[in-house]
mmCIF file of the N, C-alpha and C atoms, coordinates in Angstrom:
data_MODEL
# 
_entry.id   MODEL 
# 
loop_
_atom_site.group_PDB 
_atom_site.id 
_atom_site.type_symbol 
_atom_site.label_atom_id 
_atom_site.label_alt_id 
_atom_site.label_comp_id 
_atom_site.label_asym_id 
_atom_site.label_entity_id 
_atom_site.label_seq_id 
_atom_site.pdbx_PDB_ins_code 
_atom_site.Cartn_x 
_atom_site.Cartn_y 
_atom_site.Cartn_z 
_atom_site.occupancy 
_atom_site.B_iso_or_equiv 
_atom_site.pdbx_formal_charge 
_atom_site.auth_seq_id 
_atom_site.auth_comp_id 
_atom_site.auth_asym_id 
_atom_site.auth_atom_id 
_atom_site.pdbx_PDB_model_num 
ATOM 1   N N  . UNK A 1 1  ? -78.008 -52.132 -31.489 1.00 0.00 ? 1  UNK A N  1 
ATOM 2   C CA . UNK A 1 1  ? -77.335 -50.845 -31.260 1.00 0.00 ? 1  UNK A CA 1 
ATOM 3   C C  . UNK A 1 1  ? -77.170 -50.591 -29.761 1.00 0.00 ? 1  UNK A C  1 
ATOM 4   N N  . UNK A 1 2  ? -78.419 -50.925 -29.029 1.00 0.00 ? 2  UNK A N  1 
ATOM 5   C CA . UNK A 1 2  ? -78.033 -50.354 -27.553 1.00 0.00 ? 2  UNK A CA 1 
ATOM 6   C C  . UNK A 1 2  ? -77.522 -51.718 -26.637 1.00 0.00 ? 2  UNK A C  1 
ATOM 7   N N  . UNK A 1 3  ? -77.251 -52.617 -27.099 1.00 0.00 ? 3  UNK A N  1 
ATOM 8   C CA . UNK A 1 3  ? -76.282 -53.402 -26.320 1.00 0.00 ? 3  UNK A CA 1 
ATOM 9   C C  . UNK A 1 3  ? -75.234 -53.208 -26.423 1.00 0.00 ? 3  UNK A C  1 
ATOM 10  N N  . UNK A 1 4  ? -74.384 -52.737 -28.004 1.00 0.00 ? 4  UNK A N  1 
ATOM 11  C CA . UNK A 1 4  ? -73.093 -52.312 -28.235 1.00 0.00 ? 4  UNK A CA 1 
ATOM 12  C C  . UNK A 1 4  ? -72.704 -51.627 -27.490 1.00 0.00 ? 4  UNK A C  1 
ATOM 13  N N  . UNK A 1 5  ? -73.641 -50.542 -27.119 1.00 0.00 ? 5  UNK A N  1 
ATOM 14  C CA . UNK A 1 5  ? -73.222 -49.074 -26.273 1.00 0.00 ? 5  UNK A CA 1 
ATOM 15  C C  . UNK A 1 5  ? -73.233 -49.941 -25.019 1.00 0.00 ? 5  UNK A C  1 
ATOM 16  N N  . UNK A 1 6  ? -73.812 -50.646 -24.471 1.00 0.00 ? 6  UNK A N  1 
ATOM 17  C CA . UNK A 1 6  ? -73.873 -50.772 -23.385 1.00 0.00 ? 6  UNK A CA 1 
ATOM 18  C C  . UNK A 1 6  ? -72.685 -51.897 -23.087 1.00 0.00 ? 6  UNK A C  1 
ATOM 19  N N  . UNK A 1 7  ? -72.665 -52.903 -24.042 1.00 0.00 ? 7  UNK A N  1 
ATOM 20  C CA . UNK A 1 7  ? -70.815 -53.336 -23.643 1.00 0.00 ? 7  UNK A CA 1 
ATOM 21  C C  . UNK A 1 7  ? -69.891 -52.375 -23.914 1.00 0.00 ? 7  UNK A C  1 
ATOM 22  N N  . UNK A 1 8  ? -70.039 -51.694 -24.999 1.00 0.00 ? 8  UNK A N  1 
ATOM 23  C CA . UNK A 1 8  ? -68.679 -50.217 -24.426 1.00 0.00 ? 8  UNK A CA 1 
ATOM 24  C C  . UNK A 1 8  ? -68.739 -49.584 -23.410 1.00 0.00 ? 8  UNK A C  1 
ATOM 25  N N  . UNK A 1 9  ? -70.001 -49.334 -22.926 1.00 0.00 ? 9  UNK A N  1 
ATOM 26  C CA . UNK A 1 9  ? -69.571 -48.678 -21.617 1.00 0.00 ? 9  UNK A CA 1 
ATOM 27  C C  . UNK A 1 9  ? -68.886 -49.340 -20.242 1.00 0.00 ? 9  UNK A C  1 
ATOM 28  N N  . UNK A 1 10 ? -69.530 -50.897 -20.649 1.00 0.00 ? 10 UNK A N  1 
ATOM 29  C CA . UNK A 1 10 ? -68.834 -51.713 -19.577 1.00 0.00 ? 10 UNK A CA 1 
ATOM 30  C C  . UNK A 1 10 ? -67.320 -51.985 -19.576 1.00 0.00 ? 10 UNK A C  1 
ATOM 31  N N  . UNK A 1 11 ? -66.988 -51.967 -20.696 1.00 0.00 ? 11 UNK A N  1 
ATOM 32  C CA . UNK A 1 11 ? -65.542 -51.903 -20.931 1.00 0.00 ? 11 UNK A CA 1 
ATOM 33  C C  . UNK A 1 11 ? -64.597 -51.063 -20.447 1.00 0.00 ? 11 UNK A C  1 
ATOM 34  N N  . UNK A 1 12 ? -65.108 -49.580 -20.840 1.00 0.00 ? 12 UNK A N  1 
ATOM 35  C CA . UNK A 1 12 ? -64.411 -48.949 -20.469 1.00 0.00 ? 12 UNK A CA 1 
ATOM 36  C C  . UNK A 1 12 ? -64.713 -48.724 -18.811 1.00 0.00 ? 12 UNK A C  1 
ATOM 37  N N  . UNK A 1 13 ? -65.647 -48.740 -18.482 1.00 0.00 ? 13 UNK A N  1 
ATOM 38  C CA . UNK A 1 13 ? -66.243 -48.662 -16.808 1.00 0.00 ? 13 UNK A CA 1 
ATOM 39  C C  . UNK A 1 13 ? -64.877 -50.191 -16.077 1.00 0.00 ? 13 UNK A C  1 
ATOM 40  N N  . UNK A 1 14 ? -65.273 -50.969 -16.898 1.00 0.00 ? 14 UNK A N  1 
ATOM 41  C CA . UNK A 1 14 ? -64.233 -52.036 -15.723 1.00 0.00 ? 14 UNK A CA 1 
ATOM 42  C C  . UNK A 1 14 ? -62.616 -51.977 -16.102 1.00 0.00 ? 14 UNK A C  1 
ATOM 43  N N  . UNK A 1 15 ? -62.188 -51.656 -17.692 1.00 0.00 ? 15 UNK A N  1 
ATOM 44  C CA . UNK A 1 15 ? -60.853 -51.735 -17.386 1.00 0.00 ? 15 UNK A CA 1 
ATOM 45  C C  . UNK A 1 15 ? -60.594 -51.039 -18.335 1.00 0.00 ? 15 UNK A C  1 
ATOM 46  N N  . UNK A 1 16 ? -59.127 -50.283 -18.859 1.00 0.00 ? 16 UNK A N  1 
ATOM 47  C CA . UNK A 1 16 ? -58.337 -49.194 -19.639 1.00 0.00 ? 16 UNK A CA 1 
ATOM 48  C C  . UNK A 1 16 ? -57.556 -50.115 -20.033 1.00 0.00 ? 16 UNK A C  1 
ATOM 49  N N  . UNK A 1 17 ? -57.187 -50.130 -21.335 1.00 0.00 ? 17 UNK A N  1 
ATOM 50  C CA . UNK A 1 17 ? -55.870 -50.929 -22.028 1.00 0.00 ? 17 UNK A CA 1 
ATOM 51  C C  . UNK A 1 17 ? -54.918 -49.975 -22.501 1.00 0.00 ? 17 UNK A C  1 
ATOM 52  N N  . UNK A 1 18 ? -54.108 -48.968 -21.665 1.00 0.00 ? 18 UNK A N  1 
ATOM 53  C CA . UNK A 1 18 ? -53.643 -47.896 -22.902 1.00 0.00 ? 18 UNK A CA 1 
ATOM 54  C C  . UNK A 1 18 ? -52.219 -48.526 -23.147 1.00 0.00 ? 18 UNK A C  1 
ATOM 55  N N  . UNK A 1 19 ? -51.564 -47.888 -23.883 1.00 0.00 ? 19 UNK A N  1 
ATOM 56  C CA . UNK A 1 19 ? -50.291 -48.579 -24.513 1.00 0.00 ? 19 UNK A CA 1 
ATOM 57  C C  . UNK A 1 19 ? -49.318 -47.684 -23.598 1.00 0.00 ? 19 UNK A C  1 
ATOM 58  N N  . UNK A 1 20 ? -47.561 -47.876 -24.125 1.00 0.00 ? 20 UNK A N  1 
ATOM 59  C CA . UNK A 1 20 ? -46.690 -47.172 -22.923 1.00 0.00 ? 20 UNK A CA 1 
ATOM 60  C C  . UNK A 1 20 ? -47.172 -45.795 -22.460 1.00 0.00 ? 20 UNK A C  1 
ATOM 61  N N  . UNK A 1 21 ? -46.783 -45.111 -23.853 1.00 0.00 ? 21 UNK A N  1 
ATOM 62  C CA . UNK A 1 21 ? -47.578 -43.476 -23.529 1.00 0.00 ? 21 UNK A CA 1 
ATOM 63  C C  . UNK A 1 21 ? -48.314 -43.341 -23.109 1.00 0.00 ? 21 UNK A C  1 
ATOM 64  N N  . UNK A 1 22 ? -49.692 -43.648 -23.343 1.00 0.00 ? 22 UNK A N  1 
ATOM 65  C CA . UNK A 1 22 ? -50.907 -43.281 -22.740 1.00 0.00 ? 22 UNK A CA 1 
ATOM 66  C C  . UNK A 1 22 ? -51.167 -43.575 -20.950 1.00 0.00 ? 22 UNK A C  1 
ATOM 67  N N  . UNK A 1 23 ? -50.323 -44.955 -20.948 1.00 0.00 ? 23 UNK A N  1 
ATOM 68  C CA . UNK A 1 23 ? -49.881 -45.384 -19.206 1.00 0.00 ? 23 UNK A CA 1 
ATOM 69  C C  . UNK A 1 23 ? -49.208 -44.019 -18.582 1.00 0.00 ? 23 UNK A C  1 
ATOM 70  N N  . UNK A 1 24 ? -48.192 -43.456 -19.033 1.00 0.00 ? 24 UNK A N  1 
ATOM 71  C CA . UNK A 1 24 ? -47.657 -42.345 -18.614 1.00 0.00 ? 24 UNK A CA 1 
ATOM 72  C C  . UNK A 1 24 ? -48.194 -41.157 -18.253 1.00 0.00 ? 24 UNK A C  1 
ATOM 73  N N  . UNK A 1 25 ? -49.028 -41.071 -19.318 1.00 0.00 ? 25 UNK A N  1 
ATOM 74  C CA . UNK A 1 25 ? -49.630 -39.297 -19.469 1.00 0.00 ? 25 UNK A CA 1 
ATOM 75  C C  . UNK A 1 25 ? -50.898 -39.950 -18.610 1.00 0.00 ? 25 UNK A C  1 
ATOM 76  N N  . UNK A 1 26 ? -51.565 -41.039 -18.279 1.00 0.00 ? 26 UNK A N  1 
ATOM 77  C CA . UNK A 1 26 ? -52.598 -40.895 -17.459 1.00 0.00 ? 26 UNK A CA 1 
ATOM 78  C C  . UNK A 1 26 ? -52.114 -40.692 -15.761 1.00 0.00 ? 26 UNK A C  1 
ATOM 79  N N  . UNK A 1 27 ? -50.816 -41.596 -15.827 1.00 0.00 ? 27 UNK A N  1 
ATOM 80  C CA . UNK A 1 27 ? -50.405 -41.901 -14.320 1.00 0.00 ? 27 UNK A CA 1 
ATOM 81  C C  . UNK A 1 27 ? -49.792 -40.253 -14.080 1.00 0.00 ? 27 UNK A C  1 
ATOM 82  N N  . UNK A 1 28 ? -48.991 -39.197 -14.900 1.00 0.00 ? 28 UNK A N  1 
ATOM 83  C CA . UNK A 1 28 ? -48.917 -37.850 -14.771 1.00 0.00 ? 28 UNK A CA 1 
ATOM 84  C C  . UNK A 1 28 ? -49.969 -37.208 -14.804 1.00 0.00 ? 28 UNK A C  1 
ATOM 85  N N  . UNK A 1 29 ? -51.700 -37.474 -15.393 1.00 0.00 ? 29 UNK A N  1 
ATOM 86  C CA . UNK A 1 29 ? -52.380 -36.285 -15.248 1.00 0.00 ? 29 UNK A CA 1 
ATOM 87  C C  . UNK A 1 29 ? -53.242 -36.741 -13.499 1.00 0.00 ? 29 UNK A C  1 
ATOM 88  N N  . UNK A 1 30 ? -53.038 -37.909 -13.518 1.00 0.00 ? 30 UNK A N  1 
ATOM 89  C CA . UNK A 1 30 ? -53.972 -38.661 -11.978 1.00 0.00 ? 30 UNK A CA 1 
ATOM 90  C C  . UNK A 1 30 ? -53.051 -38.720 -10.949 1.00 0.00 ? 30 UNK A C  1 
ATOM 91  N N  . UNK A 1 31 ? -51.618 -38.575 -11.350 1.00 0.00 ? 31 UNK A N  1 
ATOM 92  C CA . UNK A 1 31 ? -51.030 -39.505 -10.407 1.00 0.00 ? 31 UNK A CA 1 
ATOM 93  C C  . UNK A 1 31 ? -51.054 -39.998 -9.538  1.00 0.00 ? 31 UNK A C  1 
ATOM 94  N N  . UNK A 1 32 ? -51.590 -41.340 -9.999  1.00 0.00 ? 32 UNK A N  1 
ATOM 95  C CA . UNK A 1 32 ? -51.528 -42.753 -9.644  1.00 0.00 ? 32 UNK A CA 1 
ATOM 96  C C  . UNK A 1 32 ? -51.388 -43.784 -10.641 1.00 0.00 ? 32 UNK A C  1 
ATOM 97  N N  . UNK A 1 33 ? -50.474 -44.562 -9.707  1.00 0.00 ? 33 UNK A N  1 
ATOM 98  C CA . UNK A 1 33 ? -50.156 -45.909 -10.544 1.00 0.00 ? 33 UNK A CA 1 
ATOM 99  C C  . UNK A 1 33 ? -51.226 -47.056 -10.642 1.00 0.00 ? 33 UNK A C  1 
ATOM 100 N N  . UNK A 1 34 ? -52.084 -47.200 -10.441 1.00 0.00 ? 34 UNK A N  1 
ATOM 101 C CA . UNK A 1 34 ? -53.189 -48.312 -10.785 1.00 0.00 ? 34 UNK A CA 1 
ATOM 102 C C  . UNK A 1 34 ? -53.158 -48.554 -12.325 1.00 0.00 ? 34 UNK A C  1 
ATOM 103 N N  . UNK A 1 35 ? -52.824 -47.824 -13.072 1.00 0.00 ? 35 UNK A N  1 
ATOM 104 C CA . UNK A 1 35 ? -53.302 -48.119 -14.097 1.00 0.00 ? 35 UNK A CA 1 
ATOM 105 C C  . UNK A 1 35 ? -51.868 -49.051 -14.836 1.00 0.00 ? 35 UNK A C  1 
ATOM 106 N N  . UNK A 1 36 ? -51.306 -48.751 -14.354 1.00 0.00 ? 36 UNK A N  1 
ATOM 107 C CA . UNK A 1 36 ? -49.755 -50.119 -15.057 1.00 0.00 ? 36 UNK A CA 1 
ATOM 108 C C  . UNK A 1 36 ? -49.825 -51.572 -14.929 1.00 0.00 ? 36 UNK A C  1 
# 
């Protein structure tokens, strides 16, 4: 159980996979482009 959590957190800590939309609405609520 607490390794699971702890590779999800690494996951999301090192990288974001979002799809078109979600690229959009993050780069409009941060704006910044890093995430494309």
């Amino acid at each position: 159980m607490e390794v699971n959590q702890i590779m999800m957190n690494k996951t999301y800590k090192f990288r974001i996979y979002p799809n078109q939309a979600q690229a959009i609405l993050i780069n409009k609520t941060i704006g910044c482009s890093r995430f494309v």
